[in-house]
N, CA, C and O atoms as CSV, one atom per row, in Angstrom:
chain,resi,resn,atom,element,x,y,z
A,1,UNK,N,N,4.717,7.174,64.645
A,1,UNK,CA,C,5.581,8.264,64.995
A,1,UNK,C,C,6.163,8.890,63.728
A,1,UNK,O,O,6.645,8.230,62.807
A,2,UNK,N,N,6.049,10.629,63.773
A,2,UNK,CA,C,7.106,10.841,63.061
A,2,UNK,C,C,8.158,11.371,62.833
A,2,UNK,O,O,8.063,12.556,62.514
A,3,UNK,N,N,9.408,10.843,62.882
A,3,UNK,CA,C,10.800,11.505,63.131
A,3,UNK,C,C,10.906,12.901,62.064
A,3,UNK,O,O,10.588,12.879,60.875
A,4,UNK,N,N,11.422,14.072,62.799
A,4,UNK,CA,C,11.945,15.169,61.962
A,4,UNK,C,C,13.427,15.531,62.314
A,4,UNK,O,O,13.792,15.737,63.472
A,5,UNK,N,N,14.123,15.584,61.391
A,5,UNK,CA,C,15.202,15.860,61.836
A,5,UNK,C,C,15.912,17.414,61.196
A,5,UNK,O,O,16.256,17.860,60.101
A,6,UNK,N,N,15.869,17.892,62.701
A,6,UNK,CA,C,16.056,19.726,62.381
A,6,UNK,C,C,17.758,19.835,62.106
A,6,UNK,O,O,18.717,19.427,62.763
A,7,UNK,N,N,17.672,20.439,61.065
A,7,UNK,CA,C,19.584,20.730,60.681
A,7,UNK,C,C,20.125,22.014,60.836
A,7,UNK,O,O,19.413,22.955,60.483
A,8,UNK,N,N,20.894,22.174,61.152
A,8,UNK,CA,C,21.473,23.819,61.632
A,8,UNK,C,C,21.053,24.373,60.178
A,8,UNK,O,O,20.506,23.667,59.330
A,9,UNK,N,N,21.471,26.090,59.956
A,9,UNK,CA,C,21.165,26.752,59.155
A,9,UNK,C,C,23.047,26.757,58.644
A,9,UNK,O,O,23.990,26.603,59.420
A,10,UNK,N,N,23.115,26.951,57.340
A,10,UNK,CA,C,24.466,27.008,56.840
A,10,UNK,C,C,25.288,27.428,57.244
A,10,UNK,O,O,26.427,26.967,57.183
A,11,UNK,N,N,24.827,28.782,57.964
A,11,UNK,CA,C,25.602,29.925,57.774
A,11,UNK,C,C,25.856,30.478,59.768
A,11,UNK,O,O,26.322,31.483,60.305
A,12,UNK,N,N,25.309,29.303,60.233
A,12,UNK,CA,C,25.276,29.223,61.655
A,12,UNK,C,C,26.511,29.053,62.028
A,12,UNK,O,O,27.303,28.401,61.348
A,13,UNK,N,N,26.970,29.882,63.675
A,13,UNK,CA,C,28.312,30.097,63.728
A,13,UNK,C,C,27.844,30.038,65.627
A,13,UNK,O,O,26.983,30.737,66.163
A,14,UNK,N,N,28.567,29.176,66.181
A,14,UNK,CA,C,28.297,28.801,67.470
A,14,UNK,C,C,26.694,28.531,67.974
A,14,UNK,O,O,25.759,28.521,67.173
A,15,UNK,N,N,26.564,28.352,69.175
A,15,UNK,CA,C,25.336,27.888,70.123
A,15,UNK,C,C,23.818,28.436,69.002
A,15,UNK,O,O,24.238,29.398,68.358
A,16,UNK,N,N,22.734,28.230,68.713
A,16,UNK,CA,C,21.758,28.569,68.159
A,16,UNK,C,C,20.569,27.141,68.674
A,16,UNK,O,O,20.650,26.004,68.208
A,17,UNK,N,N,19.598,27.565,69.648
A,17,UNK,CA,C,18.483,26.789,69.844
A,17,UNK,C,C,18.075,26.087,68.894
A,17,UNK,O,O,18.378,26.703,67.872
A,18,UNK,N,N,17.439,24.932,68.570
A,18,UNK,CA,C,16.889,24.546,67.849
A,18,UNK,C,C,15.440,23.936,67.964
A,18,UNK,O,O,15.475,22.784,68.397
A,19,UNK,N,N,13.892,24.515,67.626
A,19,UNK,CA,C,12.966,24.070,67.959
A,19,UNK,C,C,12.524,22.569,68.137
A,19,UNK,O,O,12.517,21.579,67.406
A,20,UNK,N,N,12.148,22.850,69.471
A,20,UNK,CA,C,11.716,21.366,70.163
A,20,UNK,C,C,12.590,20.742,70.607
A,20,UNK,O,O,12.333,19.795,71.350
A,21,UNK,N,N,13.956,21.097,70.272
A,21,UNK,CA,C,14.831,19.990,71.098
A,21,UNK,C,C,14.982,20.280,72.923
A,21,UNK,O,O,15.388,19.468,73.755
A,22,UNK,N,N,14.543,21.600,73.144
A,22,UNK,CA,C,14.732,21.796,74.713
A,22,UNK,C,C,13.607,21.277,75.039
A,22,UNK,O,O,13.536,21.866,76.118
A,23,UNK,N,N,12.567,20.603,75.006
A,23,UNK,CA,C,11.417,19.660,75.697
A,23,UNK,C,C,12.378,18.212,76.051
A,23,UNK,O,O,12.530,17.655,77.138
A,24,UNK,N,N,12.686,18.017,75.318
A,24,UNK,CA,C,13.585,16.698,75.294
A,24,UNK,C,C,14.593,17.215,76.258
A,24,UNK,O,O,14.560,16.925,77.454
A,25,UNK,N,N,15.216,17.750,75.882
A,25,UNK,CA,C,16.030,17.987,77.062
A,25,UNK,C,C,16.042,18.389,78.935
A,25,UNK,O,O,16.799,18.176,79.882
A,26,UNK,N,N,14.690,19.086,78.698
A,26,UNK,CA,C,14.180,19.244,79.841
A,26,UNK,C,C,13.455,18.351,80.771
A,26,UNK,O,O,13.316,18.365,81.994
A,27,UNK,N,N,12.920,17.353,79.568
A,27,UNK,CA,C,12.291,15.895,80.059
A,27,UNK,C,C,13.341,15.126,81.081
A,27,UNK,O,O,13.226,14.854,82.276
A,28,UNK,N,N,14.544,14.853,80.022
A,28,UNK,CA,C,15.799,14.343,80.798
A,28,UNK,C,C,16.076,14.933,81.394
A,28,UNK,O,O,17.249,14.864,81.027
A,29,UNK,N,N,16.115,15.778,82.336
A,29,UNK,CA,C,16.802,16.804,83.252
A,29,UNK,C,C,15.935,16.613,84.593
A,29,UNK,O,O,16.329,16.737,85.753
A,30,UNK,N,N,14.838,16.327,84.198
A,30,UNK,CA,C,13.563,16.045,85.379
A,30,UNK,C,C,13.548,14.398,85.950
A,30,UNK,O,O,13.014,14.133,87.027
A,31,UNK,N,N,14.174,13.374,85.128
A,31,UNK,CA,C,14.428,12.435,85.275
A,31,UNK,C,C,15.464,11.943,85.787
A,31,UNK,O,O,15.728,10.796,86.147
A,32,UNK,N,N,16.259,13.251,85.800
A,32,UNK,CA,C,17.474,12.745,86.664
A,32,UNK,C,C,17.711,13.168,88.087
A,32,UNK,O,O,18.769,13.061,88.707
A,33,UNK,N,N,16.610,13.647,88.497
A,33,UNK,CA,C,16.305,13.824,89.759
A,33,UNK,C,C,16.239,12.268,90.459
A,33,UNK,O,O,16.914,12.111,91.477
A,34,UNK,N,N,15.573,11.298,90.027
A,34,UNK,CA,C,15.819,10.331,90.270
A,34,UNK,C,C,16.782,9.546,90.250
A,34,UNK,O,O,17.096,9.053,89.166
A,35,UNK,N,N,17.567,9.191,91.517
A,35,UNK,CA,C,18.710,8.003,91.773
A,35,UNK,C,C,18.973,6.817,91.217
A,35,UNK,O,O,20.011,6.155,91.206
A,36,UNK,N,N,17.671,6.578,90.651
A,36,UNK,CA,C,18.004,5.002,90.524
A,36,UNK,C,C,17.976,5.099,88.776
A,36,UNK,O,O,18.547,4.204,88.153
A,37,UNK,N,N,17.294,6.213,88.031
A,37,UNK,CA,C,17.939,6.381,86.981
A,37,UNK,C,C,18.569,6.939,86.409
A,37,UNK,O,O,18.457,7.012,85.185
A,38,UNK,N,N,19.534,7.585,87.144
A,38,UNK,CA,C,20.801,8.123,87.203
A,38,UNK,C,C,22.388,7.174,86.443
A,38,UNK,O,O,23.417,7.403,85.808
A,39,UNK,N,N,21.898,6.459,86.845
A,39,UNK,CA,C,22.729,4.908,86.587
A,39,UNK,C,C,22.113,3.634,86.085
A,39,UNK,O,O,20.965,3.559,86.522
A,40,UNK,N,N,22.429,2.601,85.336
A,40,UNK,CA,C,21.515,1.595,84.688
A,40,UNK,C,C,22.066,0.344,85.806
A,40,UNK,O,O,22.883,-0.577,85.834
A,41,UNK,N,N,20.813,1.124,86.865
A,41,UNK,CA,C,20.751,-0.099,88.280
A,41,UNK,C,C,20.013,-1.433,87.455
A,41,UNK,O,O,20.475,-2.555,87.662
A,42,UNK,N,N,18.947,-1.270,86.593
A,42,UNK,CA,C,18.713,-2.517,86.415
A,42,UNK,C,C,18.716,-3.477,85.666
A,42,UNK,O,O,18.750,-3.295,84.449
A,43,UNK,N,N,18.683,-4.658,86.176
A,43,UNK,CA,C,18.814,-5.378,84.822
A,43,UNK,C,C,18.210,-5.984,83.430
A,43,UNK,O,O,18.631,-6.390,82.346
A,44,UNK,N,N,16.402,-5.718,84.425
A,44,UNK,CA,C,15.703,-5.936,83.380
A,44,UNK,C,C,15.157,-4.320,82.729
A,44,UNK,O,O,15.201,-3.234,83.308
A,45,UNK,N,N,14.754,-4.571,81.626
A,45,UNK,CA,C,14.205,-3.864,80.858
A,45,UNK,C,C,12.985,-2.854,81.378
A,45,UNK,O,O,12.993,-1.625,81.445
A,46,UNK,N,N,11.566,-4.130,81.845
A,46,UNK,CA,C,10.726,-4.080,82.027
A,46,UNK,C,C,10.943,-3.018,83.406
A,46,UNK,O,O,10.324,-1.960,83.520
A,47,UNK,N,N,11.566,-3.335,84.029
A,47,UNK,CA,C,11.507,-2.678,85.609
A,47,UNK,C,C,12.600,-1.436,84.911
A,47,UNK,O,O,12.686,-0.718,85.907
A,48,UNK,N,N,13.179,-0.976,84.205
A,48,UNK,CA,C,13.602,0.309,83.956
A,48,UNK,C,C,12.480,1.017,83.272
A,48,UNK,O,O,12.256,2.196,83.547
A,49,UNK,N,N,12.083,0.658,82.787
A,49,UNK,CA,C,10.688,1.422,81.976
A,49,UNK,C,C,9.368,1.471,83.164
A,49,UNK,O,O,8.434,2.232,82.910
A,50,UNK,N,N,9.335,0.844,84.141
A,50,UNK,CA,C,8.854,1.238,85.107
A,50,UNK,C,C,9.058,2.212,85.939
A,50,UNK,O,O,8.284,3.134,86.193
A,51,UNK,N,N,10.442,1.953,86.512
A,51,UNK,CA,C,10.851,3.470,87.180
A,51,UNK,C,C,10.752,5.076,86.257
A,51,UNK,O,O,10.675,6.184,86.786
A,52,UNK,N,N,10.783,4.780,84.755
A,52,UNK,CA,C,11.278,5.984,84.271
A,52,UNK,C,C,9.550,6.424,84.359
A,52,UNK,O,O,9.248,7.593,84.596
A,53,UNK,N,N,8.628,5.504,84.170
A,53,UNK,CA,C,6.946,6.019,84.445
A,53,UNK,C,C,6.487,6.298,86.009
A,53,UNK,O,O,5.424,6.766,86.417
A,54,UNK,N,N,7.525,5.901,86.668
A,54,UNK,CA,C,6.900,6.601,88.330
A,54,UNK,C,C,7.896,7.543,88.348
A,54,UNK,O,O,7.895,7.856,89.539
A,55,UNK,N,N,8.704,8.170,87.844
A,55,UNK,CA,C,9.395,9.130,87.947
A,55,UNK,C,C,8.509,10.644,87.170
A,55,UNK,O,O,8.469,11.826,87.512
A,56,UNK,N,N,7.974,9.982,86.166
A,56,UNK,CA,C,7.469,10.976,85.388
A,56,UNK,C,C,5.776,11.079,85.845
A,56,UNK,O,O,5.001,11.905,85.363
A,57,UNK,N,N,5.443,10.136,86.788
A,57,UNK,CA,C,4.132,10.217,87.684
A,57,UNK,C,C,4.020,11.365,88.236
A,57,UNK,O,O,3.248,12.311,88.079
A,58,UNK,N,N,5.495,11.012,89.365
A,58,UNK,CA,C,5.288,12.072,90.379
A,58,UNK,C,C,5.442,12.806,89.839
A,58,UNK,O,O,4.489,13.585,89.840
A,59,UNK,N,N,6.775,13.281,88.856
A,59,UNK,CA,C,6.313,14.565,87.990
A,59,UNK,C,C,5.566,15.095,87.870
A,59,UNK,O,O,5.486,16.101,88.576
A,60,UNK,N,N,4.384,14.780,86.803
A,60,UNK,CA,C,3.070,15.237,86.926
A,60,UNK,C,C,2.134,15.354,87.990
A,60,UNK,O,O,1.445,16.374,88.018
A,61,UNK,N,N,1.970,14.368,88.994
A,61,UNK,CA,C,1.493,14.873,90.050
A,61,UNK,C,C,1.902,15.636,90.338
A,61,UNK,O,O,1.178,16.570,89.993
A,62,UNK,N,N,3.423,16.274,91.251
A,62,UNK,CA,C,3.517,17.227,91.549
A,62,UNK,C,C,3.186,18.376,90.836
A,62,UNK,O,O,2.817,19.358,91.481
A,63,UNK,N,N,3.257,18.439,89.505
A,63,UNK,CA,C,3.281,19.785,88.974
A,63,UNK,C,C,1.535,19.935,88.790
A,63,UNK,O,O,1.098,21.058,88.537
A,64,UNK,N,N,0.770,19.009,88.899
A,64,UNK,CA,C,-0.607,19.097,89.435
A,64,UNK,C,C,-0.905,19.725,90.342
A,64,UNK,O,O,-1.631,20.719,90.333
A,65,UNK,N,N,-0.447,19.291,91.133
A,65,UNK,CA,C,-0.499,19.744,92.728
A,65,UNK,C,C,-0.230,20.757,93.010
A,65,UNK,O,O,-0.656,21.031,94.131
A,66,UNK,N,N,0.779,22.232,92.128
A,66,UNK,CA,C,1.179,23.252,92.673
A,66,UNK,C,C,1.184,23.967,91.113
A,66,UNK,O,O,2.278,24.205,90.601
A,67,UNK,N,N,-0.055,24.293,90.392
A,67,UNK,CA,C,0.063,24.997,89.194
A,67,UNK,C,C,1.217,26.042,89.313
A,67,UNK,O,O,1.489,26.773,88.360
């Protein structure tokens, strides 16, 4: 992996987008459609990293399913 880390511009003065960070954000936003990771229901690890991959299944399926 490789981390980039985008820094405002100097001379920046309130709200200004910054590339690529709204994918990330939009990722999480689709994930919280889901209830159960809404909240840290579980206790193991393994079974949270499970739900967050059938969450992002149906995701993609659905958005398969209806270009």
């Amino acid at each position: 992996f490789v981390v980039e880390v985008i820094r405002r511009r100097d001379g920046a003065k309130g709200f200004e987008v910054l590339p690529r960070r709204w994918v990330v954000e939009r990722t999480f936003g689709w994930m919280t459609r889901w209830r159960r990771l809404l909240r840290d229901y579980e206790r193991r690890i393994d079974v949270s990293q499970a739900m967050i991959f059938v969450a992002m299944g149906a995701n993609l399926t659905r958005r398969n399913a209806h270009p």
